[in-house]
BAPA-433709 format. One line per 8 residues: number of its first residue (from 1); their letters; for each residue x, y, z of C-alpha. Coordinates in steps of 0.02 Angstrom, whole numbers. Example, Ala and Ser with C-alpha at 12.3 -4.5 7.8 and 13.67 -1.06 7.14 Angstrom:
BEGIN
1	as	615/-225/390 ~ 684/-53/357
//
This chain:
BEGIN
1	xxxxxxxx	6456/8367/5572 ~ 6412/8192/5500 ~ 6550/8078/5469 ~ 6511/7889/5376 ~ 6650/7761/5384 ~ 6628/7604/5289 ~ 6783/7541/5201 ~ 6855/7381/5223
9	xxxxxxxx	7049/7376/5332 ~ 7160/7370/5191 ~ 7045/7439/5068 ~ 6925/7534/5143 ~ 6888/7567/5326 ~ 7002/7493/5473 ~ 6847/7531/5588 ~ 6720/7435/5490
17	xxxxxxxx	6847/7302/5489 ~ 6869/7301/5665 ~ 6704/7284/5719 ~ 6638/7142/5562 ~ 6788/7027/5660 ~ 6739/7059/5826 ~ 6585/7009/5773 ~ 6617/6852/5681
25	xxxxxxxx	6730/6824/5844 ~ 6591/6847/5976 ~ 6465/6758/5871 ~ 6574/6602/5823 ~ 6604/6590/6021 ~ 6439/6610/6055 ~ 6416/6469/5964 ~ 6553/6357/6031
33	xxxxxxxx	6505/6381/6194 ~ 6298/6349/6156 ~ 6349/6185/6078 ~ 6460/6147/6228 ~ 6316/6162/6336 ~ 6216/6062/6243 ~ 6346/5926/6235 ~ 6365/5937/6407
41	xxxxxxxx	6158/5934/6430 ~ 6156/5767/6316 ~ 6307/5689/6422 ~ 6231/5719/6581 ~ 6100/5582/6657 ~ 6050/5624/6833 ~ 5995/5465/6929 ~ 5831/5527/6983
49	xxxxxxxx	5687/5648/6881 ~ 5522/5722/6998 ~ 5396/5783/6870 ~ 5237/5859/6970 ~ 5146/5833/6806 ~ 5126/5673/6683 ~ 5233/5696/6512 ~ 5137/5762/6373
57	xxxxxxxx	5055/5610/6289 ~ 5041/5522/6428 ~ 5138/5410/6523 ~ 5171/5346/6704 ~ 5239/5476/6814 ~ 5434/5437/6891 ~ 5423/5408/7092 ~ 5457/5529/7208
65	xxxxxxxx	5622/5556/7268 ~ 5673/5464/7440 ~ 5766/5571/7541 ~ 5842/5433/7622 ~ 5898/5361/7456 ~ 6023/5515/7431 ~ 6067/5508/7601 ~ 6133/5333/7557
73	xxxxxxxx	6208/5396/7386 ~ 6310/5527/7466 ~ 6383/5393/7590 ~ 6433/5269/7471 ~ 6485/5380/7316 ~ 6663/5423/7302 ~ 6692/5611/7309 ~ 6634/5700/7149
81	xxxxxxxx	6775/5805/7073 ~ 6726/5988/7067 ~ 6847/6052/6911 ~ 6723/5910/6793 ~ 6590/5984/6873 ~ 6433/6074/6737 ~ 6485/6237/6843 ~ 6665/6216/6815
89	xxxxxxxx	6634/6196/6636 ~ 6521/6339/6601 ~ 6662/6456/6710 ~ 6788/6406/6599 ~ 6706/6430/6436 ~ 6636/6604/6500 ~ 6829/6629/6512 ~ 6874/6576/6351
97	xxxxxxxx	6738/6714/6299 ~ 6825/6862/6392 ~ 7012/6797/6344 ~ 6987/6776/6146 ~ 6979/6978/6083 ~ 7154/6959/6152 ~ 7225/6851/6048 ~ 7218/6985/5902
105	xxxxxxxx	7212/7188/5916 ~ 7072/7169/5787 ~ 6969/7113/5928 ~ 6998/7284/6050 ~ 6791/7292/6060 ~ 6775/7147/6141 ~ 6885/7144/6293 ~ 6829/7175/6452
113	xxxxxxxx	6962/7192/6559 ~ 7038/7359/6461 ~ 6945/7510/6474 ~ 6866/7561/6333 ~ 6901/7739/6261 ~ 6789/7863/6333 ~ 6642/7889/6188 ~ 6660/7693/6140
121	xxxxxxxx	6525/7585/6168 ~ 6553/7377/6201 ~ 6392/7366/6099 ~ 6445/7365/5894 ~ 6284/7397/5796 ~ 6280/7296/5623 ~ 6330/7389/5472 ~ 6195/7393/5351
129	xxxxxxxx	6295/7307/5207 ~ 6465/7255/5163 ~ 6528/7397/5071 ~ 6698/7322/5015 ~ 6605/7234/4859 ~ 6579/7253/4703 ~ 6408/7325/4656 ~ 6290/7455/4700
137	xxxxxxxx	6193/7543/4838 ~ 6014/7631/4815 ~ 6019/7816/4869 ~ 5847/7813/4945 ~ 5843/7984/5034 ~ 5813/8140/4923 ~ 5927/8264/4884 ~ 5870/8407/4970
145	xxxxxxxx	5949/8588/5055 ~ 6019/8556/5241 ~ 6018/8703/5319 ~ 6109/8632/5463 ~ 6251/8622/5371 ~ 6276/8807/5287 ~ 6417/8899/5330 ~ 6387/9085/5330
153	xxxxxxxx	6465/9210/5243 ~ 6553/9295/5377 ~ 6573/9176/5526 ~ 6589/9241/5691 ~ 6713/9149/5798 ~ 6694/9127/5977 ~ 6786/9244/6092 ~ 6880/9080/6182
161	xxxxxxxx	6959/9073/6023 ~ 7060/9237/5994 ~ 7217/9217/6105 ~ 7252/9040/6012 ~ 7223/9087/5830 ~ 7248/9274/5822 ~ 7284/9259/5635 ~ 7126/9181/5603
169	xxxxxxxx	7035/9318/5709 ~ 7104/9476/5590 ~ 7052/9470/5402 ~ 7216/9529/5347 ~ 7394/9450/5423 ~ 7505/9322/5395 ~ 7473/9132/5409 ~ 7530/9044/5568
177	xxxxxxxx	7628/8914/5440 ~ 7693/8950/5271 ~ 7656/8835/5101 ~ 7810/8724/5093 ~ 7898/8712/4949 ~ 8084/8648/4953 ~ 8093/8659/4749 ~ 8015/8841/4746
185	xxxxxxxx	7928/8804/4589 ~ 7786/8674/4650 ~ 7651/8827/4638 ~ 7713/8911/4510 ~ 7585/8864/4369 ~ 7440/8941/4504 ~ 7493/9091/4531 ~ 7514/9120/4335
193	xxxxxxxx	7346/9069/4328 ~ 7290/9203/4481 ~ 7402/9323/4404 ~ 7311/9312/4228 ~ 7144/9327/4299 ~ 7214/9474/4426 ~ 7239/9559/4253 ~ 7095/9501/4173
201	xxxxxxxx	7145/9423/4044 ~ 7007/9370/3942 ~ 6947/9194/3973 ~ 7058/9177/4120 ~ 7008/9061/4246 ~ 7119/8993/4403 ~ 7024/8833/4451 ~ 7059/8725/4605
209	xxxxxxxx	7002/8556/4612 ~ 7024/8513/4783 ~ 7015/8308/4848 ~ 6982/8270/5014 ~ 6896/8155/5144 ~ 6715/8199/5253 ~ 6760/8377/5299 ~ 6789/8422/5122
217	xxxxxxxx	6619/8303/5082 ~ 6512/8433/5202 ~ 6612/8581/5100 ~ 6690/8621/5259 ~ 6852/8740/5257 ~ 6817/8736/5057 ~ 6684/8864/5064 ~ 6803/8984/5154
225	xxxxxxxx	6919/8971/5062 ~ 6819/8985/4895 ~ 6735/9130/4928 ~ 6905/9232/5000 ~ 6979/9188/4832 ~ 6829/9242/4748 ~ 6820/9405/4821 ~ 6969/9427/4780
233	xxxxxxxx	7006/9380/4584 ~ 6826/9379/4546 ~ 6681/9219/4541 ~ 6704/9106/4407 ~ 6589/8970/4451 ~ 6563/8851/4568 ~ 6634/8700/4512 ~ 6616/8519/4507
241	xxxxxxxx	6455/8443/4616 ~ 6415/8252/4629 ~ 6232/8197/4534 ~ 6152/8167/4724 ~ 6213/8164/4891 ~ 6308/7994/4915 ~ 6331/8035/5082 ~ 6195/8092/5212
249	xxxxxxxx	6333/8229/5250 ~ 6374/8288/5072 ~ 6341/8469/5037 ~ 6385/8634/4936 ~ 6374/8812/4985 ~ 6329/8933/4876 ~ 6228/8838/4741 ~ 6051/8756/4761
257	xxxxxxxx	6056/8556/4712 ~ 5900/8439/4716 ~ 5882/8252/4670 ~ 5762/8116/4676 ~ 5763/7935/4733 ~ 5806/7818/4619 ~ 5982/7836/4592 ~ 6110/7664/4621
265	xxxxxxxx	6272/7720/4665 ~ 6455/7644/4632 ~ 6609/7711/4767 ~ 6779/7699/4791 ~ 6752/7671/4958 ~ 6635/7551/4909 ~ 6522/7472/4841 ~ 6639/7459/4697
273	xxxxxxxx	6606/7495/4520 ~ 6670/7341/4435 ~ 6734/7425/4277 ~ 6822/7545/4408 ~ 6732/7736/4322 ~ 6688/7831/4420 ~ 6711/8007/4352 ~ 6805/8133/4454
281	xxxxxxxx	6709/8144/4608 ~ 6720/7967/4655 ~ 6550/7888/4623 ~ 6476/7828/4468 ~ 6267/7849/4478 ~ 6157/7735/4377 ~ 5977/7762/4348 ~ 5871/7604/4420
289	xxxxxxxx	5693/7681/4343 ~ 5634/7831/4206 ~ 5596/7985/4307 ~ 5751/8008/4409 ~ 5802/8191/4417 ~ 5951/8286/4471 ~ 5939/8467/4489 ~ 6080/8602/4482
297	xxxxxxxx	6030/8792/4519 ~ 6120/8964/4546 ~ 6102/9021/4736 ~ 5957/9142/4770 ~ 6030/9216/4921 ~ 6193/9311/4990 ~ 6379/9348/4885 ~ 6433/9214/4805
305	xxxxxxxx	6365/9088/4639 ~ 6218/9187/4582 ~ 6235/9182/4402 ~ 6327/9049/4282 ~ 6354/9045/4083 ~ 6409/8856/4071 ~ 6345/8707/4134 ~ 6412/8530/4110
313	xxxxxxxx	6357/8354/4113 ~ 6513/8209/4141 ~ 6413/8042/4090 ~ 6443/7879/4039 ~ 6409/7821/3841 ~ 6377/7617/3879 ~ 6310/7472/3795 ~ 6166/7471/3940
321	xxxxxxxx	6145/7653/3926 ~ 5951/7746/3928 ~ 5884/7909/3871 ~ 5943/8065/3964 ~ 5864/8232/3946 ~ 5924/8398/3989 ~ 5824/8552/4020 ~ 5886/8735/4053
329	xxxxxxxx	5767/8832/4144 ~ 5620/8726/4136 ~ 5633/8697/3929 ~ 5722/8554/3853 ~ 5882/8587/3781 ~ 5918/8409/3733 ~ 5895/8215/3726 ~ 6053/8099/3720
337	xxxxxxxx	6043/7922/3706 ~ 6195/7871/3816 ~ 6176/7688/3735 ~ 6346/7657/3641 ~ 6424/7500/3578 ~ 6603/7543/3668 ~ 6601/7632/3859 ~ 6673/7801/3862
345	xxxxxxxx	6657/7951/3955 ~ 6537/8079/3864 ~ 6563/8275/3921 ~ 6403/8385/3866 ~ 6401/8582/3878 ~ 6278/8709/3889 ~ 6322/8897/3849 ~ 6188/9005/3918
353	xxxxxxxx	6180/9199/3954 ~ 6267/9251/4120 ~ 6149/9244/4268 ~ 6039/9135/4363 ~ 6000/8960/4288 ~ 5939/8803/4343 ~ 5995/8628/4225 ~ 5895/8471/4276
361	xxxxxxxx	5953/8296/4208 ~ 5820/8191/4201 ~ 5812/8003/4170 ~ 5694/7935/4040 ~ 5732/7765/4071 ~ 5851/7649/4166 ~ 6036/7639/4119 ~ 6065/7807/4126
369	xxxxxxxx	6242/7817/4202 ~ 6322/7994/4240 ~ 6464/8079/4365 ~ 6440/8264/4392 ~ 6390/8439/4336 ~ 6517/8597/4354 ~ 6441/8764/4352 ~ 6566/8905/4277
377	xxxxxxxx	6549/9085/4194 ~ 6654/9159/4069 ~ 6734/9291/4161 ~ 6907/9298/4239 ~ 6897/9233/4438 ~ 6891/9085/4516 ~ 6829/8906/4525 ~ 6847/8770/4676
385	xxxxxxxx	6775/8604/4663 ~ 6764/8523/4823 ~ 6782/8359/4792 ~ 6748/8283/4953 ~ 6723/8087/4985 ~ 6671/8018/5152 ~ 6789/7879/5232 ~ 6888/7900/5094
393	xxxxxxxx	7078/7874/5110 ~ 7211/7970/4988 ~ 7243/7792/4913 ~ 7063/7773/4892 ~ 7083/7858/4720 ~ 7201/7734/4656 ~ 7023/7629/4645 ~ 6964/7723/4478
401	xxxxxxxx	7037/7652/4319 ~ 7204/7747/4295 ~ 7169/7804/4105 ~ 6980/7840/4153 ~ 7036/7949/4305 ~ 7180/8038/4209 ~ 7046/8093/4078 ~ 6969/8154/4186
409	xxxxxxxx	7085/8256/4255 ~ 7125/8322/4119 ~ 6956/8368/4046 ~ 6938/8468/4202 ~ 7103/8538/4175 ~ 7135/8626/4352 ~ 7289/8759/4399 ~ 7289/8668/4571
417	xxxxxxxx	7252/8519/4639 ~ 7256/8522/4818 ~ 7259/8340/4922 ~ 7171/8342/5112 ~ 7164/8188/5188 ~ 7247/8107/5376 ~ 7062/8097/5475 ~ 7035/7923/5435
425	xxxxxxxx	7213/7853/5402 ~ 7221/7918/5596 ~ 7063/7800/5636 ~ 7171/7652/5547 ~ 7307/7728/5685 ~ 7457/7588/5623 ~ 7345/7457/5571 ~ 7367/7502/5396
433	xxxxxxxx	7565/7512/5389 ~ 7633/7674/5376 ~ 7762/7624/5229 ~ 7613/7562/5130 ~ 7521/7736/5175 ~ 7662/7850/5108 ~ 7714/7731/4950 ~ 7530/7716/4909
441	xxxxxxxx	7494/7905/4935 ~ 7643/7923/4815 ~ 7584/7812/4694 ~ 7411/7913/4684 ~ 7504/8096/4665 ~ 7636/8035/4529 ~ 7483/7981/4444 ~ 7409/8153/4454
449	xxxxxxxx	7556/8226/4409 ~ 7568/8119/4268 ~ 7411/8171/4219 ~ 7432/8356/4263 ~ 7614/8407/4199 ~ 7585/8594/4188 ~ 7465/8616/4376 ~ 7518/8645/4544
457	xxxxxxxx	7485/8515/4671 ~ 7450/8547/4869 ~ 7444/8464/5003 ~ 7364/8499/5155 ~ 7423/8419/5304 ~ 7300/8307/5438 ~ 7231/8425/5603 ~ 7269/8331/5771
465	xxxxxxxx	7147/8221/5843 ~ 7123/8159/6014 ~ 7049/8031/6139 ~ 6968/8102/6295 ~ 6967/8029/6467 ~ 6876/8112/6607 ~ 6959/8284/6588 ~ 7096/8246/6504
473	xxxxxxxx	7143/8252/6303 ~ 7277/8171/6226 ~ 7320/8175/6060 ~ 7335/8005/5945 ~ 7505/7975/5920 ~ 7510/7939/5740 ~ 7432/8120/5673 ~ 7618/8157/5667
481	xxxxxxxx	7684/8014/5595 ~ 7564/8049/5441 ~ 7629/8219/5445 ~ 7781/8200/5436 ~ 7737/8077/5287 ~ 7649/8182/5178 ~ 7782/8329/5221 ~ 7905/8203/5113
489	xxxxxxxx	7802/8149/5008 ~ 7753/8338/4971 ~ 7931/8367/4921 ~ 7964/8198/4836 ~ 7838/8237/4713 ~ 7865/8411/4690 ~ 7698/8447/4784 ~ 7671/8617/4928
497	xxxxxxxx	7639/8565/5099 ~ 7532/8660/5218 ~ 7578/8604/5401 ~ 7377/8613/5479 ~ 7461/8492/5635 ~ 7589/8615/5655 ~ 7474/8785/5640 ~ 7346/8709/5752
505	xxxxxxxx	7498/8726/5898 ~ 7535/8530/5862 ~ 7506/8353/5986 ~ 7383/8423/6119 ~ 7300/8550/5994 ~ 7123/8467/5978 ~ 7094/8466/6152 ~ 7122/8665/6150
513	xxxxxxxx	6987/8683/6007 ~ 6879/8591/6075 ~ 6863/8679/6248 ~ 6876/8851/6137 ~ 6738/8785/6002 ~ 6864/8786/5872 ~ 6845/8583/5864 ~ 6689/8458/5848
521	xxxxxxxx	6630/8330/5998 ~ 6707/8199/5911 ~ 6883/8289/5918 ~ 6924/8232/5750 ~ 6829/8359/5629 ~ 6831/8547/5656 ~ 6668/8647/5708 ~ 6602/8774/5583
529	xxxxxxxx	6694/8914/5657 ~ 6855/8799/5650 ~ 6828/8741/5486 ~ 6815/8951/5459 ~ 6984/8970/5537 ~ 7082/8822/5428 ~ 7005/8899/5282 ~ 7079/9073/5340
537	xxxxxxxx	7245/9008/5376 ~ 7249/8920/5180 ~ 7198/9100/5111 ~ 7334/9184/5198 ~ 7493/9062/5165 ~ 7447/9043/4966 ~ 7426/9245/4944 ~ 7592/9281/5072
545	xxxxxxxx	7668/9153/4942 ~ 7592/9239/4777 ~ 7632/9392/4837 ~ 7807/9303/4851 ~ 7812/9248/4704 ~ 7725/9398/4609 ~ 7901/9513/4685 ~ 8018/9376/4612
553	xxxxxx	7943/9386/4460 ~ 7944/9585/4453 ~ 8121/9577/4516 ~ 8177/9430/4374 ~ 8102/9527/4252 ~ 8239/9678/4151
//
């Protein structure tokens, strides 16, 4: 599974951070040390040159040397001191070299007398652009299907795996961990959602908007748990789905999605957009050129997402705007001219007969600035955007403009909201401090909240991740620590919690999945089948607590 980190420390990635330093570090010695040398070379006159060939230009050619003239040097020279010595000087600047990554943990890469982590090269390579900026980045890879990256309907997981996740293994059973909730009322406005569509209740739709980081990006665990639900209570839709792929690893199950070049993209993990939109998914997309096309289908194969009876567009109405037309099905439904004299966000719908569709926005002109397309139907079930941002961090969200993002929010209007992020605050390990993580994660779900008075809000807690050497795995010691953070902050904010550490069997877990093929090479990401069982596990604890909830009800009632 493809993972892309480029954030800055503090505001984007710790990693990317790390290794821009230790390259301004190795490079600004590198260049102390050449202009030492050629100090030193400029200093230095030696007494005698032999030349076996005349200067260029001409000239007389120096004497030969006399041995017996050094002979006579040597005797009457006083002794030459060996630490002022050209040598002496080189071995102490090579020093300097290996002694400076110490002088700041920012500089781990580049010491050599600490083994490096097993999977860690010495060697950075060069990111391809500052991403902590404002501005934008060209997507210049189509949009296309990646196979690679399907999860199956029914996923078969290996045998290794059945004595360590046995509730994964059966379809029916209870969760290995429970949804946490302290106030027993943080899930309450979900399951009267499910409970309406369970009855089918016309127009009843439970949808799940569900924010995460590169394993939610790939659709991972998402898909699962989609389609269970949607067995279940019935297909709704599919949800929200970015313009393009703004990440080589971005992906949806169950639909088909196509784009073009051509599209300049804005991130909160950066580039930034410097008016901070950036729609609900995270990215803002501008068209540079007329002819850019994004393309939005109904799945012609397996269970799930063949048909759809609403499609919408979230774009941008702005000064620079350009033409943007919209065809259903091959025949143009509309033209909007997104120029406007104030910015807003613009929300265009399109009813059309349940079944299979395809919507295509295409770009006649530059300036054409849009978010999304959701895919729903108008029959009870349910919906699940996967929301998924690569290197993204849970403060990351706090980049979008705060009345901007709570729009839309709110024009999306989900039951649930459900939170899945710890990968990469684990690859900032401590660098970022861990107060900052929790009252910044805070900050971001009180704004949701805020925004979201009558949902449910989840969160779902980090897996462990670990560092090999030779045989060994050992978990990173802060996957708890952010645990245990968003466990309080869960309950702080009157938020469920779903312990993944804990259900996983907790520090040393990864390890475990790996050697069973529950976990990915880089033991930081589940495989598919482990992204299968997380997904299980998720279906499991919110219908043992619906179920829960649905007999407290009963029992309430006179």
């Amino acid at each position: 599974m493809t993972s892309t980190r480029s954030t800055s420390a503090h505001e984007a990635s710790a990693r990317e951070a790390h290794e821009a330093s230790a390259r301004e570090a190795h490079e600004a010695s590198a260049r102390e040390a050449h202009e030492a040398s050629a100090h030193e070379a400029r200093d230095s006159k030696p007494a005698r040159r032999v030349s076996a060939h005349a200067p260029p230009g001409g000239g007389d050619v120096p004497p030969a040397a006399d041995p017996a003239d050094d002979a006579r040097a040597s005797a009457t020279s006083p002794p030459r001191n060996g630490l002022a010595s050209s040598a002496a000087a080189a071995l102490a600047t090579l020093a300097l070299l290996v002694l400076v990554p110490y002088a700041h943990p920012s500089l781990w890469r580049l010491r050599l007398l600490t083994p490096l982590p097993e999977g860690e090269g010495l060697v950075v390579v060069p990111a391809p652009a500052p991403a902590a900026s404002v501005g934008e980045t060209a997507l210049v890879v189509e949009t296309t299907e990646q196979a690679e990256l399907r999860q199956p309907e029914e996923v078969a997981l290996p045998a290794a795996a059945a004595e360590i996740v046995p509730a994964a293994v059966a379809l029916e059973g209870k969760p290995p961990r429970p949804i946490e909730d302290p106030s027993g009322e943080a899930m309450t406005p979900f399951f009267r959602a499910l409970a309406a569509v369970e009855r089918k209740a016309p127009g009843s739709i439970a949808r799940i908007s569900y924010f995460g980081d590169s394993i939610v990006a790939s659709d991972f665990v998402t898909a699962t748990l989609r389609r269970k639900l949607q067995k279940r209570f019935g297909d709704a839709g599919h949800g929200f789905m970015l313009m393009a792929n703004a990440w080589p690893g971005y992906f949806h199950n169950d639909v088909v999605r196509y784009a073009t070049k051509g599209w300049q993209v804005s991130r909160v993990v950066g580039p930034y957009a410097k008016d901070g939109l950036y729609g609900l998914g995270g990215v803002s997309f501008r068209s540079e050129y007329p002819g850019v096309l994004s393309r939005f289908a109904t799945a012609e194969t397996g269970t799930f997402g063949r048909a759809v009876s609403r499609f919408a567009v979230d774009y941008l109405k702005h000064p620079e705007g350009g033409r943007m037309e919209i065809k259903i099905d091959g025949e143009t439904r509309e033209v909007i001219d997104t120029r406007a004299d104030e910015t807003a966000s613009a929300i265009a719908t399109y009813d059309v007969p349940d079944g299979p569709h395809a919507l295509e926005v295409w770009a006649r002109g530059p300036g054409v600035r849009a978010f999304g397309v959701w895919m729903e139907r108008d029959t009870p079930g349910v919906v699940l955007d996967a929301i998924g941002i690569q290197g993204a961090r849970i403060r990351f969200l706090d980049k979008s403009d705060d009345a901007h993002f709570a729009e839309q929010l709110r024009a999306r209007s989900p039951s649930l909201t459900v939170f899945q992020y710890g990968m990469n605050e684990s690859e900032d390990g401590e660098l970022f401090p861990l107060d900052q993580v929790e009252s910044t994660m805070k900050a971001v779900l009180d704004q949701v909240r805020a925004a979201l008075p009558g949902s449910s809000c989840l969160l779902v807690g980090p897996m462990d991740r670990a560092d090999k050497k030779g045989e060994v795995y050992r978990s990173r010691p802060v996957i708890p620590k952010l645990a245990a953070i968003q466990r309080r902050v869960a309950e702080q904010v009157g938020c469920g919690y779903f312990d993944t550490f804990g259900a996983m069997g907790g520090s040393g877990s990864m390890g475990i999945w790996a050697r069973r093929g529950l976990g990915g090479a880089d033991l930081a990401h589940p495989s598919g089948a482990g992204a299968e069982v997380i997904g299980r596990w998720l279906y499991l604890a919110l219908m043992e607590a619906y179920e829960g909830w649905k007999a407290s009800a009963s029992a309430a009632q006179p």
